[in-house]
BALOBA-1460 file (C-alpha; in Angstrom, 3 decimals):
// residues 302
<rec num="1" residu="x" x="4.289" y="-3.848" z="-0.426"/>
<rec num="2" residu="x" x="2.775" y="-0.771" z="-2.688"/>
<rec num="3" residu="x" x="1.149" y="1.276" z="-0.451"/>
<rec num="4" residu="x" x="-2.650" y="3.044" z="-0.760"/>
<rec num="5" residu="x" x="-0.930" y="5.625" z="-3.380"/>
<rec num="6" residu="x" x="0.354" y="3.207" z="-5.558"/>
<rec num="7" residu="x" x="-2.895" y="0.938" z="-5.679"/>
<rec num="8" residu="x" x="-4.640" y="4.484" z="-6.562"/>
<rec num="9" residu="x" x="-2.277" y="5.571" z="-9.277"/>
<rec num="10" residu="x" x="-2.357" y="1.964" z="-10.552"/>
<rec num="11" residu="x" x="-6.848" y="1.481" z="-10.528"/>
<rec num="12" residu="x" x="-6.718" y="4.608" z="-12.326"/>
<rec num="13" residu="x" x="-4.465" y="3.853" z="-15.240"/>
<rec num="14" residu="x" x="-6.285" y="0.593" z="-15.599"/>
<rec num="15" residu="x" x="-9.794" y="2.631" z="-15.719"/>
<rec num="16" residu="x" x="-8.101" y="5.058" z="-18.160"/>
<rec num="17" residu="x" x="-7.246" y="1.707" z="-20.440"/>
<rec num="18" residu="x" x="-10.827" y="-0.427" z="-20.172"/>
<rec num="19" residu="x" x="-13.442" y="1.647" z="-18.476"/>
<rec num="20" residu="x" x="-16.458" y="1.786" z="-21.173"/>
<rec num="21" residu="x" x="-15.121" y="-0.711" z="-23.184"/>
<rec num="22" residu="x" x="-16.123" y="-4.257" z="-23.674"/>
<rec num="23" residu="x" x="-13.590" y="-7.215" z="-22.636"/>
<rec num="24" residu="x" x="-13.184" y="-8.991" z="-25.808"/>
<rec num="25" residu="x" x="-11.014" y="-11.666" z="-24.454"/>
<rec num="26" residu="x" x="-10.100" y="-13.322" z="-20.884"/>
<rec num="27" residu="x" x="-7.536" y="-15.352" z="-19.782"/>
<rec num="28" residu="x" x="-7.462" y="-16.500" z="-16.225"/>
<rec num="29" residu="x" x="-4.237" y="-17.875" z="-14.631"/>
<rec num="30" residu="x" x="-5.448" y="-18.857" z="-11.435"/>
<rec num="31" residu="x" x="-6.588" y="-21.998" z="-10.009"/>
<rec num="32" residu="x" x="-10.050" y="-21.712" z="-8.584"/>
<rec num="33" residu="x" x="-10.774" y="-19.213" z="-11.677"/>
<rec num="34" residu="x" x="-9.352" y="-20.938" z="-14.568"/>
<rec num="35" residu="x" x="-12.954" y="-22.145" z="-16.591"/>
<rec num="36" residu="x" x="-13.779" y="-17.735" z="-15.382"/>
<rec num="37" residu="x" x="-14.910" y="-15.643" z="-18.470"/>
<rec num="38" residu="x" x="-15.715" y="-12.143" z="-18.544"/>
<rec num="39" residu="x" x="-15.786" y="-11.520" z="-22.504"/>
<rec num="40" residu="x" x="-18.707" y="-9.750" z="-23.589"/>
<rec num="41" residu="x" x="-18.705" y="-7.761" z="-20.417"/>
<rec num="42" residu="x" x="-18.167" y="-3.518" z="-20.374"/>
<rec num="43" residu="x" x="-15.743" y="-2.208" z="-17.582"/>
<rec num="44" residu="x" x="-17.670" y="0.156" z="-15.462"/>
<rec num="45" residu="x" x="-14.838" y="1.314" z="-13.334"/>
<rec num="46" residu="x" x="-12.008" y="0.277" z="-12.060"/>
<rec num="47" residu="x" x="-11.503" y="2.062" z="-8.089"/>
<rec num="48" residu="x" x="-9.012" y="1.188" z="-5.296"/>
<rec num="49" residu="x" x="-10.081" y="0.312" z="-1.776"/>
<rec num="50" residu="x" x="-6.781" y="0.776" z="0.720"/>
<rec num="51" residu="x" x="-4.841" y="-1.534" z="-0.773"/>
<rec num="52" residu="x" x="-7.048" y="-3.723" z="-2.588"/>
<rec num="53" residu="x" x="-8.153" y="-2.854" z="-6.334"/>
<rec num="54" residu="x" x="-11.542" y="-3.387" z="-7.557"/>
<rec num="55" residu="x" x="-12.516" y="-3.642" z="-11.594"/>
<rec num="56" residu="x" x="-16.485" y="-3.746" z="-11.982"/>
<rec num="57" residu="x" x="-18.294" y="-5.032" z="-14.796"/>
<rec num="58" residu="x" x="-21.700" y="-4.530" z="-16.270"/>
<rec num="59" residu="x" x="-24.148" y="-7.318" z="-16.813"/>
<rec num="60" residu="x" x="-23.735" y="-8.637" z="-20.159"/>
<rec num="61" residu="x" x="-27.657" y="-8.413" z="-21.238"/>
<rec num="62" residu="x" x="-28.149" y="-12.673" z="-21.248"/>
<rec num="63" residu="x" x="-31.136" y="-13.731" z="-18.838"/>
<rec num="64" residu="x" x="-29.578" y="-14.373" z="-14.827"/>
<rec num="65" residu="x" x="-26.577" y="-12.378" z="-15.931"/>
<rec num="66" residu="x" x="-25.078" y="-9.908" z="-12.901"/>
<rec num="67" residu="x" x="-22.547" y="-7.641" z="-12.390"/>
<rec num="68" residu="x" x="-19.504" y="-8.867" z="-11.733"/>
<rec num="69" residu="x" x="-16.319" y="-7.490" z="-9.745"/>
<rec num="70" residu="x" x="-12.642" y="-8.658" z="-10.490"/>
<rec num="71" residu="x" x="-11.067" y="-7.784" z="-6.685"/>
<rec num="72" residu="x" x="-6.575" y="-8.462" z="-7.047"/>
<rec num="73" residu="x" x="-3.993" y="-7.396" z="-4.221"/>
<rec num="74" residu="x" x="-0.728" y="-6.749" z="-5.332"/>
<rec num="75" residu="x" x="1.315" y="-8.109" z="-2.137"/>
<rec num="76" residu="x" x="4.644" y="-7.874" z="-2.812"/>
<rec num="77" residu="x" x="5.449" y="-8.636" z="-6.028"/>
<rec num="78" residu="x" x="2.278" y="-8.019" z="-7.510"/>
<rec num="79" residu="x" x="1.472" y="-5.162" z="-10.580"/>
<rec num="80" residu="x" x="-0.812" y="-4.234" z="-13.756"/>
<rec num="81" residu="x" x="0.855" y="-3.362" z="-16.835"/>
<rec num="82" residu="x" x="-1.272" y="-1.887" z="-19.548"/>
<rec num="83" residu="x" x="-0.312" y="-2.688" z="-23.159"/>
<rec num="84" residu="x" x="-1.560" y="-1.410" z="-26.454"/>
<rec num="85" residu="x" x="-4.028" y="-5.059" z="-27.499"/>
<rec num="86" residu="x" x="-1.573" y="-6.895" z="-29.995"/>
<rec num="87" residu="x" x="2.046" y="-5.721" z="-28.974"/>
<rec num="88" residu="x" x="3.944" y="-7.874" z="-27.178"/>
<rec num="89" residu="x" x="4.302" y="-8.427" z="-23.545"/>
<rec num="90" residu="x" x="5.568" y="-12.076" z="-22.729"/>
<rec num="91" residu="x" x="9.090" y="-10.148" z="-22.133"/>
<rec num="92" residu="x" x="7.448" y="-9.228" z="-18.589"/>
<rec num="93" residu="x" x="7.661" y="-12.647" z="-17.392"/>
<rec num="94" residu="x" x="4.929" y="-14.586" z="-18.502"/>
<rec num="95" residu="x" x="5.302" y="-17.313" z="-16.056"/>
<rec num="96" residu="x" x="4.196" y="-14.810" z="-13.154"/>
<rec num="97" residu="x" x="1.014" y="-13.883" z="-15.080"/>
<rec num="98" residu="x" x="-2.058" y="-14.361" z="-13.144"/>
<rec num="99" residu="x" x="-4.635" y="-12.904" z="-15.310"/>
<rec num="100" residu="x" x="-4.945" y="-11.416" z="-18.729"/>
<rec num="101" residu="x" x="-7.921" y="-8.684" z="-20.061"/>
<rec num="102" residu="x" x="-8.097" y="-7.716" z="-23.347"/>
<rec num="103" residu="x" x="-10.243" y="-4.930" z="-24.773"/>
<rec num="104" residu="x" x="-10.344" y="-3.956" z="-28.810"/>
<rec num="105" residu="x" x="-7.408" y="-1.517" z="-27.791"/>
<rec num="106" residu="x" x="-5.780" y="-1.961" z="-24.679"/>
<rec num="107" residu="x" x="-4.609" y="-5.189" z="-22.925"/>
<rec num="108" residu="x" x="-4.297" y="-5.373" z="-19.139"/>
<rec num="109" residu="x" x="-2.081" y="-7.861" z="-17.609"/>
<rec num="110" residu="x" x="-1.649" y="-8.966" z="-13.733"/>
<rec num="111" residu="x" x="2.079" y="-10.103" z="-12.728"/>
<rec num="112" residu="x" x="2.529" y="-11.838" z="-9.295"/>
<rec num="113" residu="x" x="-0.962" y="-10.639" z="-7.628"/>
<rec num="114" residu="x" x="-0.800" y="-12.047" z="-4.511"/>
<rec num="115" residu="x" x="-5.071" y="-12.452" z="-4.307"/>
<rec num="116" residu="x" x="-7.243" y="-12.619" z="-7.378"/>
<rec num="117" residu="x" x="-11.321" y="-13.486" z="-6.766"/>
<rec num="118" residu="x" x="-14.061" y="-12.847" z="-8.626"/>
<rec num="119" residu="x" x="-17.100" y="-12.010" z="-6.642"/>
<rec num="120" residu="x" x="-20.964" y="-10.542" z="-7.760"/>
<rec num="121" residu="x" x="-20.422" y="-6.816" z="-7.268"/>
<rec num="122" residu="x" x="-23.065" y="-6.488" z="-4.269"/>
<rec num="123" residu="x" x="-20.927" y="-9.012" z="-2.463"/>
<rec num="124" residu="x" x="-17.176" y="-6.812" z="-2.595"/>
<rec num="125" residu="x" x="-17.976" y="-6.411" z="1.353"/>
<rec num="126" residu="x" x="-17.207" y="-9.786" z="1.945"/>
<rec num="127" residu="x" x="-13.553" y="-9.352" z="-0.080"/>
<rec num="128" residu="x" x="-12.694" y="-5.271" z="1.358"/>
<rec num="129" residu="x" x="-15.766" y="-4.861" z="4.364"/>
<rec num="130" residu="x" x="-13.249" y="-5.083" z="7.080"/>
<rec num="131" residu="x" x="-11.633" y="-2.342" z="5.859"/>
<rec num="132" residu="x" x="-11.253" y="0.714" z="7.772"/>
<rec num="133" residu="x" x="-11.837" y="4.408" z="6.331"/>
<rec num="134" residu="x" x="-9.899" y="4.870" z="2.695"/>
<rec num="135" residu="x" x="-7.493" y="7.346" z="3.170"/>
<rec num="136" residu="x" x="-7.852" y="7.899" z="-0.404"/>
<rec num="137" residu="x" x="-11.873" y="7.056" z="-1.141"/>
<rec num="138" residu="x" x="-14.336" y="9.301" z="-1.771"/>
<rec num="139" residu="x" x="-16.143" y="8.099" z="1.405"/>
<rec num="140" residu="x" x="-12.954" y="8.853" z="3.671"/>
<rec num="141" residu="x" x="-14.082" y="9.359" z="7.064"/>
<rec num="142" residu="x" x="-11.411" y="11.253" z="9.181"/>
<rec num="143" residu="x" x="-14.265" y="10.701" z="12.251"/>
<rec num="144" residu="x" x="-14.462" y="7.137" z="12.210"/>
<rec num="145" residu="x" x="-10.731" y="6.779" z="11.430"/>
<rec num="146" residu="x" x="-9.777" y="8.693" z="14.736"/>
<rec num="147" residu="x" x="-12.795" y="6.451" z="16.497"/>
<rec num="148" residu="x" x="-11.008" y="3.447" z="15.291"/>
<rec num="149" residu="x" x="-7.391" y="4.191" z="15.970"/>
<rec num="150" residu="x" x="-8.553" y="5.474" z="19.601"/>
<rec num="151" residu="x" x="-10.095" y="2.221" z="20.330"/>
<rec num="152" residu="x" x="-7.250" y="0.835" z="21.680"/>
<rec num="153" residu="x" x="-5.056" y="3.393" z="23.385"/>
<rec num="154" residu="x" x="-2.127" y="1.050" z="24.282"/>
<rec num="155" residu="x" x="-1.428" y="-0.242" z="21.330"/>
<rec num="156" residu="x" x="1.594" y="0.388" z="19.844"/>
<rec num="157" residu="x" x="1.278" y="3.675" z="17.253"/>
<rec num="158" residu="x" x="3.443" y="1.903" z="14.348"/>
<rec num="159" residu="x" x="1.618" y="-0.933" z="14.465"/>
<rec num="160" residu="x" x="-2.049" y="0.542" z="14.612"/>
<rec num="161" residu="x" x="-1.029" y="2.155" z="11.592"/>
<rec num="162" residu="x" x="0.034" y="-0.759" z="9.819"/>
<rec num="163" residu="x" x="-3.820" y="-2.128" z="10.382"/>
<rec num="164" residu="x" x="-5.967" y="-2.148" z="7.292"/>
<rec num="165" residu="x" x="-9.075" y="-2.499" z="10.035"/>
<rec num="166" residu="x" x="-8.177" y="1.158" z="11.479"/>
<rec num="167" residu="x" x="-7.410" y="3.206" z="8.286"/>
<rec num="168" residu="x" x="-6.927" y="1.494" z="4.818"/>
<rec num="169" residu="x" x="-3.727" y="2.573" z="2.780"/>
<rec num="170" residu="x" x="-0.939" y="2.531" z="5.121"/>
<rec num="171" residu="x" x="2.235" y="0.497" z="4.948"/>
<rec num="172" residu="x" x="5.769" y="0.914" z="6.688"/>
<rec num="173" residu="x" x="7.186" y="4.008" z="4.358"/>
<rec num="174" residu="x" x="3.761" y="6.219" z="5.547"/>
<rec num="175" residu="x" x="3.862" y="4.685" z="8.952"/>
<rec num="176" residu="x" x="7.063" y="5.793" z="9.446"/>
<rec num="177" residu="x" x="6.821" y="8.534" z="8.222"/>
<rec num="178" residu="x" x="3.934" y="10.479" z="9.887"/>
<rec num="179" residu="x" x="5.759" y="8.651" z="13.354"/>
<rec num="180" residu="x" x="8.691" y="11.340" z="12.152"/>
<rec num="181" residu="x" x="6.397" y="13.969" z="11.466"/>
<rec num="182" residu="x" x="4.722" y="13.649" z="14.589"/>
<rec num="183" residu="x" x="7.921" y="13.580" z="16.736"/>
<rec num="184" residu="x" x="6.986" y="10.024" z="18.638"/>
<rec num="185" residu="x" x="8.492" y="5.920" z="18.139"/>
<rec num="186" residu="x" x="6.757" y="3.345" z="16.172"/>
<rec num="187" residu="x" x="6.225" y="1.532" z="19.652"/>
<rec num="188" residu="x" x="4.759" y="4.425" z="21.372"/>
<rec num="189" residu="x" x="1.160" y="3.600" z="22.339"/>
<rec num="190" residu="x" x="-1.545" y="5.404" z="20.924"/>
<rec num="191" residu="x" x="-2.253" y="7.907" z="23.316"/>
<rec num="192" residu="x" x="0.614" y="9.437" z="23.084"/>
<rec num="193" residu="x" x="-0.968" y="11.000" z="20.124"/>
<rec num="194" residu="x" x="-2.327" y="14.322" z="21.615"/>
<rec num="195" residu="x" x="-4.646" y="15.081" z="18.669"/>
<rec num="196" residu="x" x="-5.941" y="12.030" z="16.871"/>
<rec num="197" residu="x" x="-7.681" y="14.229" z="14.232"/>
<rec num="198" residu="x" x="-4.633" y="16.476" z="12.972"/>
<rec num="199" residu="x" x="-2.580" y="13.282" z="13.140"/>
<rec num="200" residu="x" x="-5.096" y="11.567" z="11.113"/>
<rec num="201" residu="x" x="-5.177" y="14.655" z="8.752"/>
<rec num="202" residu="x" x="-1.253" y="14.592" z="8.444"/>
<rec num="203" residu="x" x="-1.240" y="10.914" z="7.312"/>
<rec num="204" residu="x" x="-4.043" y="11.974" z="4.777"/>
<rec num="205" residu="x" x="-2.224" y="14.837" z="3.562"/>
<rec num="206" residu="x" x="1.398" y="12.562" z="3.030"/>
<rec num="207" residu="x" x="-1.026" y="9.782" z="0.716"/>
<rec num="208" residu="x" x="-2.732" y="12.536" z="-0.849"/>
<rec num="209" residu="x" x="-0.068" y="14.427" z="-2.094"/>
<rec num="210" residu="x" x="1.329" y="11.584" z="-3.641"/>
<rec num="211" residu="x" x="-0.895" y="9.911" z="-4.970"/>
<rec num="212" residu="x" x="-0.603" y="11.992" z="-8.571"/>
<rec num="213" residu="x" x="3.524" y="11.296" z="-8.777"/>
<rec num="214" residu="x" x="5.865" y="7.864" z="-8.955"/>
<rec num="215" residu="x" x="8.068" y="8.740" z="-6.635"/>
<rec num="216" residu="x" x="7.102" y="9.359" z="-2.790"/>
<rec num="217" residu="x" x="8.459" y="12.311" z="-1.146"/>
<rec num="218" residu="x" x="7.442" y="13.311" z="2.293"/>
<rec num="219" residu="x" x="10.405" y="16.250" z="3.029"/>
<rec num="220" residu="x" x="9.628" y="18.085" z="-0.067"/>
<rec num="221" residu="x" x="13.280" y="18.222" z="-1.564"/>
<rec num="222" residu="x" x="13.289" y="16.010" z="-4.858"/>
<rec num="223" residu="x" x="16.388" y="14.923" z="-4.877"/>
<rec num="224" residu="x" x="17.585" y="11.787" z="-4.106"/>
<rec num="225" residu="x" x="18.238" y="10.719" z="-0.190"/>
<rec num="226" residu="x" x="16.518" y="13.609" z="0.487"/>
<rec num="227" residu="x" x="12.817" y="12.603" z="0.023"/>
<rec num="228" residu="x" x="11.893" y="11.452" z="2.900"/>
<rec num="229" residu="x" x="12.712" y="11.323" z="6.772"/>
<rec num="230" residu="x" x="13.343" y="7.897" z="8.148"/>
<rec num="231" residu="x" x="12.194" y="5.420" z="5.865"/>
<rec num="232" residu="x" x="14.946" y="3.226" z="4.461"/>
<rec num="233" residu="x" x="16.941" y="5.690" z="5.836"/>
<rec num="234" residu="x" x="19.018" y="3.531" z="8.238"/>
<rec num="235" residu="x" x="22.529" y="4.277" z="9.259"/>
<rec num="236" residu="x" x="22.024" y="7.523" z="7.941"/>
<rec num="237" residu="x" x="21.929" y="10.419" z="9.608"/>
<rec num="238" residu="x" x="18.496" y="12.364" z="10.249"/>
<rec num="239" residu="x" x="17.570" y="14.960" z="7.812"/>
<rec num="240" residu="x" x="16.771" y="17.004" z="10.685"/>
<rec num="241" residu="x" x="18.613" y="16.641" z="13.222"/>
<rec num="242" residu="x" x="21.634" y="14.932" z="12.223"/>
<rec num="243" residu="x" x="21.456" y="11.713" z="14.950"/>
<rec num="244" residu="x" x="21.632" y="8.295" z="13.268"/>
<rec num="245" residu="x" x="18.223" y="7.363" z="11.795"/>
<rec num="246" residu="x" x="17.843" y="3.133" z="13.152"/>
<rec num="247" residu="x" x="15.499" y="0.360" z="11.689"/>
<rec num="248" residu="x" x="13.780" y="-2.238" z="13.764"/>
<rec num="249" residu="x" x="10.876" y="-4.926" z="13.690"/>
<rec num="250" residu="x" x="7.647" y="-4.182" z="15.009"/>
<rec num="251" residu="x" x="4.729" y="-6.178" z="15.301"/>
<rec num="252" residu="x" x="4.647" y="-10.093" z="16.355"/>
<rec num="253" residu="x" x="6.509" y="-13.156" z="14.410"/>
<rec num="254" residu="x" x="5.414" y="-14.094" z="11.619"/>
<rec num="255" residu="x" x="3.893" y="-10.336" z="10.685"/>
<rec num="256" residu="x" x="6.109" y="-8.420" z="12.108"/>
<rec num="257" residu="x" x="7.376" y="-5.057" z="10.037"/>
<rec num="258" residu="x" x="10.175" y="-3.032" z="9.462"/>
<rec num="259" residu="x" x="10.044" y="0.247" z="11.061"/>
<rec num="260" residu="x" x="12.677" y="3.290" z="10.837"/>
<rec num="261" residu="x" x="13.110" y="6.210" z="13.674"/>
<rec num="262" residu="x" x="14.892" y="8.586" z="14.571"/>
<rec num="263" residu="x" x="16.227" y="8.145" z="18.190"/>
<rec num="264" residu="x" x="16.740" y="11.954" z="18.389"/>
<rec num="265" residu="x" x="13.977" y="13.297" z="16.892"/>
<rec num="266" residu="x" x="10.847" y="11.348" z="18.281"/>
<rec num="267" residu="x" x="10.156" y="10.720" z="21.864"/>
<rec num="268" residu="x" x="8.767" y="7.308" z="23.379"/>
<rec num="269" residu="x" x="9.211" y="3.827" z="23.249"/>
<rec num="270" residu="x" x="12.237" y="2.024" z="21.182"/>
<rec num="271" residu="x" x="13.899" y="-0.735" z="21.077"/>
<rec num="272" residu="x" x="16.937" y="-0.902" z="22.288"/>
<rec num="273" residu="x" x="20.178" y="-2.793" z="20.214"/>
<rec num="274" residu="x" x="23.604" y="-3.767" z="20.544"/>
<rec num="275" residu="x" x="24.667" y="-0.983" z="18.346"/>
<rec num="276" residu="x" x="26.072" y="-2.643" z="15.349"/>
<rec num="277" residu="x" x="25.729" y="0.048" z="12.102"/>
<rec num="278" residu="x" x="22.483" y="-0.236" z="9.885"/>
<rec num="279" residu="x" x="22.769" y="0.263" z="6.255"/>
<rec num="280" residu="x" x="19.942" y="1.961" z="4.418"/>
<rec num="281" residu="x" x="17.049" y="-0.078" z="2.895"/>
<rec num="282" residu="x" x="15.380" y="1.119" z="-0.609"/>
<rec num="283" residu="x" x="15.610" y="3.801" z="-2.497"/>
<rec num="284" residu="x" x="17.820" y="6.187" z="0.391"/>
<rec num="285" residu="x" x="20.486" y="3.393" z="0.332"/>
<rec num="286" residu="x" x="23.833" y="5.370" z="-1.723"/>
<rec num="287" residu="x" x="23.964" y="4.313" z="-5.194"/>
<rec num="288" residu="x" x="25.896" y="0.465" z="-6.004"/>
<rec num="289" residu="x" x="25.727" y="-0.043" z="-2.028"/>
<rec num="290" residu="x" x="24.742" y="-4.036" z="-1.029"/>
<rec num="291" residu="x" x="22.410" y="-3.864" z="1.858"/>
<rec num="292" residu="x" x="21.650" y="-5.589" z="4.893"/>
<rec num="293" residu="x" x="18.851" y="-4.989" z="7.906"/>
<rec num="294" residu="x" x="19.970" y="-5.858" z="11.336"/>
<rec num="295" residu="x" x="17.069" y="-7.372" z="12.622"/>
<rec num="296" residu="x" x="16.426" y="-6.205" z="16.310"/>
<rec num="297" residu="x" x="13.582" y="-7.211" z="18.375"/>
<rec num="298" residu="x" x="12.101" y="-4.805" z="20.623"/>
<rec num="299" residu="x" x="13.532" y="-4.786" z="24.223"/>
<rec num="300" residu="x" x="11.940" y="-1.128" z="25.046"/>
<rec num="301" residu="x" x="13.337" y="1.631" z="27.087"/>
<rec num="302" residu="x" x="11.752" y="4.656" z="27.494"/>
C-alpha cells in the first residue's frame, strides 16, 4: 500500500496538472457516483491527508451551488496518471478505471482506487477526521502525535505505527524502518520507546526526506539492496550487522501486516519460528529471484 510519501508526491502532480483550471469533462466509474458531475467546476487544490488524497473544487457560480471535495484512497492497487487531454490512455487498463477528469489540457485518470466519495468540502472530517497528526501536513503536530502514540503504552510499537488514528502516513516499509533505526522489535510495546518525541521526529525525518524522490531510501546508499535496513529485506543479511534480517505478521487476522527485523540489531519482543530461510520481499529481493513469505505468527520470546 503507497505510503504518506507517495500519496504526497502523487496530490501534488495532480495539483500541478488541474489546480486553477476548470474541469471541462467528468466521467465517474463508480457505483454510488455514476449520475456525479463536476464540469464547470475550477480545481482549487489538490492536498494529501496521511494516506488519503483530497481534490477541492470551487463553487461553480449557479444559485445553491457549494464547494465540492473529490476524497480517493489508493489501497493497493490504486494510482493517478496524468495525461496530456486528447492522447491516449486506454493502454493503462481501462477496465480498472474508476474515475476520469478532464481539464482543456491535462486529463487525470484514477486506476484501481480502492475508496472514491464525493463529499461538500466542509464535511472532509467525516471522510479523514479520525486521522491522527499528518506526518507530512502543514498542520503536523509532533505534540499530539507523541500524546497519541503514548496513550497506550503496551501496545505493540509496529503496530501503533501502522494506526492512521496515532500518526497519518505510515505503512510497513516506514514502520519497519524507524523500528531499525531505533534499535527495538515491531512487537515491543510502546514504552520501550525512551523518547517519544525524537522517535516521532525520526519517523518525520524518513517521510520527509522522501517525499521529493521515487524511490525510498532510508540508509542513504542509492544503490540497489542497499536502500534500506530491513524492509523486504528477508533472508538477507543486516546491513549493519550482518545477522539474518527475518519477516513476520503482526497485528490480528484479518489485518494483520508484514513486518521485517533484525534479530541482532533491535532488542525486545519477536516472534519466534521454526527457522526455515525467508526470501526477500520487494524491491531488496536479487534480480529474476521468485519469492515467497513464510508466514509466522507471533509466539514471543524476549
Amino acid at each position: 500500500m503507497p505510503e504518506g510519501d507517495v500519496v504526497w508526491r502523487t496530490a501534488r502532480r495532480l495539483h500541478r496538472a488541474l489546480a486553477g483550471r476548470t474541469l471541462t469533462a467528468t466521467d465517474f466509474r463508480w457505483p454510488s457516483l455514476a449520475e456525479a458531475d463536476l464540469s464547470g467546476r475550477e480545481v482549487v487544490e489538490v492536498v494529501s491527508a496521511g494516506k488519503h488524497l483530497l481534490l477541492r473544487t470551487a463553487p461553480t457560480g449557479e444559485p445553491g451551488s457549494v464547494p465540492l471535495t473529490v476524497h480517493s484512497h489508493l489501497r493497493m492497487e490504486g494510482s493517478w496518471h496524468v495525461h496530456r487531454t486528447g492522447e491516449p490512455w486506454t493502454r493503462r487498463a481501462a477496465s480498472g478505471v474508476r474515475v476520469v477528469l478532464t481539464s482543456a489540457e491535462w486529463t487525470a485518470v484514477g486506476h484501481k482506487l480502492g475508496m472514491l466519495d464525493l463529499v461538500v468540502t466542509d464535511r472532509e472530517d467525516t471522510l479523514v477526521g479520525h486521522l491522527g497528526p499528518d506526518l507530512l501536513g502543514p498542520g503536523w503536530d509532533p505534540a499530539e502525535a507523541a500524546r497519541r502514540l503514548t496513550a497506550a503504552p503496551g501496545r505493540e510499537l509496529g503496530e501503533a505505527l501502522l494506526d492512521q488514528r496515532v500518526l497519518a502516513g505510515v505503512g510497513t516499509f516506514y514502520m519497519a524502518e524507524a523500528c531499525f533505526l531505533a534499535r527495538l522489535t515491531p512487537w515491543s510495546p510502546v514504552s520501550a520507546v525512551e523518547d517519544p518525541d525524537r522517535f516521532l521526529a525520526l519517523v518525520h525525518r524518513l517521510l520527509d526526506a522522501n517525499k521529493e524522490r521515487a524511490e525510498q531510501v532510508t540508509t542513504g546508499d542509492l544503490r540497489r539492496g542497499r536502500q534500506n535496513f530491513a524492509h523486504a529485506r528477508s533472508g538477507l543479511p543486516c546491513l549493519r550487522c550482518g545477522a539474518t534480517v527475518r519477516v513476520a505478521m503482526i497485528g490480528a487476522p484479518p489485518q494483520d501486516r508484514t513486518a521485517f527485523y533484525c534479530p541482532g540489531c533491535q532488542a525486545g519482543p519477536a516472534p519466534t519460528d521454526d527457522g526455515r530461510p525467508q526470501r526477500p520481499l520487494g524491491s531488496a529481493r536479487p534480480e529474476g529471484r521468485t519469492t515467497r513469505t513464510v508466514r509466522t505468527r507471533p509466539a514471543y520470546r524476549r
